[in-house]
C-alpha positions in Angstrom: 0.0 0.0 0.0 1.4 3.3 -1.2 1.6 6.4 1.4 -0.9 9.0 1.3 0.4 11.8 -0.7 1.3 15.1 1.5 -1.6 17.6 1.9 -1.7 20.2 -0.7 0.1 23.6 0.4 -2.2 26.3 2.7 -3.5 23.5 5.2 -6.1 21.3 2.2 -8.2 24.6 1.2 -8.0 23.0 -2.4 -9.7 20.1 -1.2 -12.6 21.5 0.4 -13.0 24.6 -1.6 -15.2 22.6 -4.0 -15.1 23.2 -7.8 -16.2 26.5 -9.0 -17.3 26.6 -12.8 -18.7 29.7 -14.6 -21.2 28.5 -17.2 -22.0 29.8 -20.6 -25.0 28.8 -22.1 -26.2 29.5 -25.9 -29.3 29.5 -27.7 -30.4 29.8 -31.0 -34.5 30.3 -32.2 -35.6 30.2 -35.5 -38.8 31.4 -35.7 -41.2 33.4 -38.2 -39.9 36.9 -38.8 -43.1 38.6 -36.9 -42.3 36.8 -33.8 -38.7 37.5 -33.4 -39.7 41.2 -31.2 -41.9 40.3 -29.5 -39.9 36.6 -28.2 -36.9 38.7 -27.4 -39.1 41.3 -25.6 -40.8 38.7 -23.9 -37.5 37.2 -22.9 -36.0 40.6 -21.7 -38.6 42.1 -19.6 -38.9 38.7 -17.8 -35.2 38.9 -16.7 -35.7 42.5 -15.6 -39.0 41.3 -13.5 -36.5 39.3 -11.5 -34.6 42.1 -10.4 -30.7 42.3 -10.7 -29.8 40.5 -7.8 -31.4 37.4 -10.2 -31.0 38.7 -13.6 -29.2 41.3 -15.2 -29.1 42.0 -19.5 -26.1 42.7 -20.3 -27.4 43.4 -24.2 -30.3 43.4 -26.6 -30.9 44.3 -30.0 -33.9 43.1 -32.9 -32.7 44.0 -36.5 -34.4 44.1 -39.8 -33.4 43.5 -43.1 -35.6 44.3 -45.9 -39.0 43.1 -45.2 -38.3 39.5 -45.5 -35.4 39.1 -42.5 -35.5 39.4 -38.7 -32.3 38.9 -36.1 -31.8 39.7 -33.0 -29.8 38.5 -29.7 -30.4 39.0 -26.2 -27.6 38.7 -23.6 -27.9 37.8 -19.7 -26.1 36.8 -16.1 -28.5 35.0 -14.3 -28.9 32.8 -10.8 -28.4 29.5 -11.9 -31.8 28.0 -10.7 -33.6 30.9 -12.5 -31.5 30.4 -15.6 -32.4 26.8 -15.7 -36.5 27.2 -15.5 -36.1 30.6 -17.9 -34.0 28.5 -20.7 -36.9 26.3 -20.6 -39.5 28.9 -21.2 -37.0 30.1 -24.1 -37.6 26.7 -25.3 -41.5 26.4 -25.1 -41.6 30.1 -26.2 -40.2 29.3 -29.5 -42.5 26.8 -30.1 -45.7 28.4 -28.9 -44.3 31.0 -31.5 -44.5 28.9 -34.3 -40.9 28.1 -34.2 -37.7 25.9 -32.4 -34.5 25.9 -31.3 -32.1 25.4 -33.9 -28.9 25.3 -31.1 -28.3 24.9 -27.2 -25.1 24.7 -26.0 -23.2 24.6 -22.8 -19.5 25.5 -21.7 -18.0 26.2 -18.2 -14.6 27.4 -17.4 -12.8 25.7 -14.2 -12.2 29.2 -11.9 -11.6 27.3 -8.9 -7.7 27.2 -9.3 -7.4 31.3 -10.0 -10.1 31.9 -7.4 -8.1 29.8 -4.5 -4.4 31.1 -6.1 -5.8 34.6 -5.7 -7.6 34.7 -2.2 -4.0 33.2 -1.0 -2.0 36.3 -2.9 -4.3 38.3 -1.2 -4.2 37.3 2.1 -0.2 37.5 1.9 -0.5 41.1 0.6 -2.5 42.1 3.2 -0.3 40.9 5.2 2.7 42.4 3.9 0.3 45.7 3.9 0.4 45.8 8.0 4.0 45.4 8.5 4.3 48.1 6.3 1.9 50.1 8.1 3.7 48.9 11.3 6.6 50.6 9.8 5.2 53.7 9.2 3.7 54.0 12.3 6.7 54.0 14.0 8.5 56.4 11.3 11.9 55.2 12.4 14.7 55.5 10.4 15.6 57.9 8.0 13.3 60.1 5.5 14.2 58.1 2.7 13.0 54.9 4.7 9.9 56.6 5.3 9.4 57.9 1.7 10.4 54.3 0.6 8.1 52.4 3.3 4.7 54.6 1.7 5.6 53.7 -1.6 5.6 50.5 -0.9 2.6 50.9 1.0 0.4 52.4 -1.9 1.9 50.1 -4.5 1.0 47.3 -2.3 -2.7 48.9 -1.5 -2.9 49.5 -5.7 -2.0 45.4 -6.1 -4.9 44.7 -2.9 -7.2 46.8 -4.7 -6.8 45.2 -8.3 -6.9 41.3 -6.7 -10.1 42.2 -5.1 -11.7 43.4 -7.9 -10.3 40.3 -10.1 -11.4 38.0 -7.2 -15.0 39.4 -7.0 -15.0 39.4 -11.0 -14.5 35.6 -10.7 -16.9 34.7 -7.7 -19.6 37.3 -9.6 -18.9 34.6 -12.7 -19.2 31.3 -10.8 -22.1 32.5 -8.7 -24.3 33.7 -12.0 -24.2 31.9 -15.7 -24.1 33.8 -18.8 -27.1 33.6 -21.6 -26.8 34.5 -25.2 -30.3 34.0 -27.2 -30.0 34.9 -30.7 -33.5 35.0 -32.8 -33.9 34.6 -36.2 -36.1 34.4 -38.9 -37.4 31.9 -40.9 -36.4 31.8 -44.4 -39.4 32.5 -47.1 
């Protein structure tokens, strides 16, 4: 019997962390050309009835060409369990409509690795951020200590500032799925 291999650096955080996957989910409706607006209007106003803390639309648009073409494309981050009962009212939508769904399609990106690597860079910034401030609070040494100890300080609150914001990006991405619907017409 083989040992157990060593616990993963940081004290096993990988290991219960749990995956965290941002999904991407695509849709396309082919339907008759004087159903397209009002399926993607349908579609938009029902995110925006859940209220952004469920739903938010990122983009919309309903295009003609001519008088014998219709497009359009709605884009959305949503709360998975919402998302999953609203792609299924895309679905029966598009058929009440007199049309279908021609594609739907599913990706996820793994962010668990970036999300754990950067909450650990973080921590050690912070950190580094109050013995700096330790430092400086003392303001012994010389004036070009001092100058060089808040420099350091405000590059190290800039790199604190910019991991948050990357960090939230990510956990914003895992914690709601992205929606792309595009609509188009039948051809005559």
């Amino acid at each position: 019997m083989s040992p157990a291999p060593p616990p993963a650096p940081g004290g096993g955080e990988v290991a219960n962390a749990g995956v965290m996957l941002a999904y991407s989910y695509q849709m396309s409706i082919e339907a008759p050309k004087t159903a397209i607006a009002p399926l993607a209007a349908a579609h938009e106003a029902a995110c925006k009835a859940a209220g952004p803390s469920v739903c938010q639309v990122l983009g919309s648009s309903v295009n003609s060409y001519g008088e014998d073409q219709v497009s359009g494309y709605l884009s959305l981050r949503a709360e998975p369990k919402w998302l999953e009962a609203f792609r299924g009212g895309v679905t029966s939508d598009a058929e009440k409509s007199g049309g279908e769904v021609t594609a739907n399609t599913v990706s996820a990106e793994d962010l668990t690795q970036f999300i754990i690597d950067t909450s650990s860079r973080l921590e050690a910034k912070k950190a580094l951020r109050e013995r700096i401030r330790a430092l400086l609070e003392t303001r012994e040494g010389t004036l070009n200590d001092v100058l060089a100890a808040e420099r350091a300080f405000a590059e190290v609150q800039g790199e604190i500032d910019s991991m948050t914001a990357s960090l939230e990006a990510a956990k914003a991405r895992v914690a709601m799925s992205l929606l792309t619907v595009s609509y188009q017409s039948d051809p005559e």
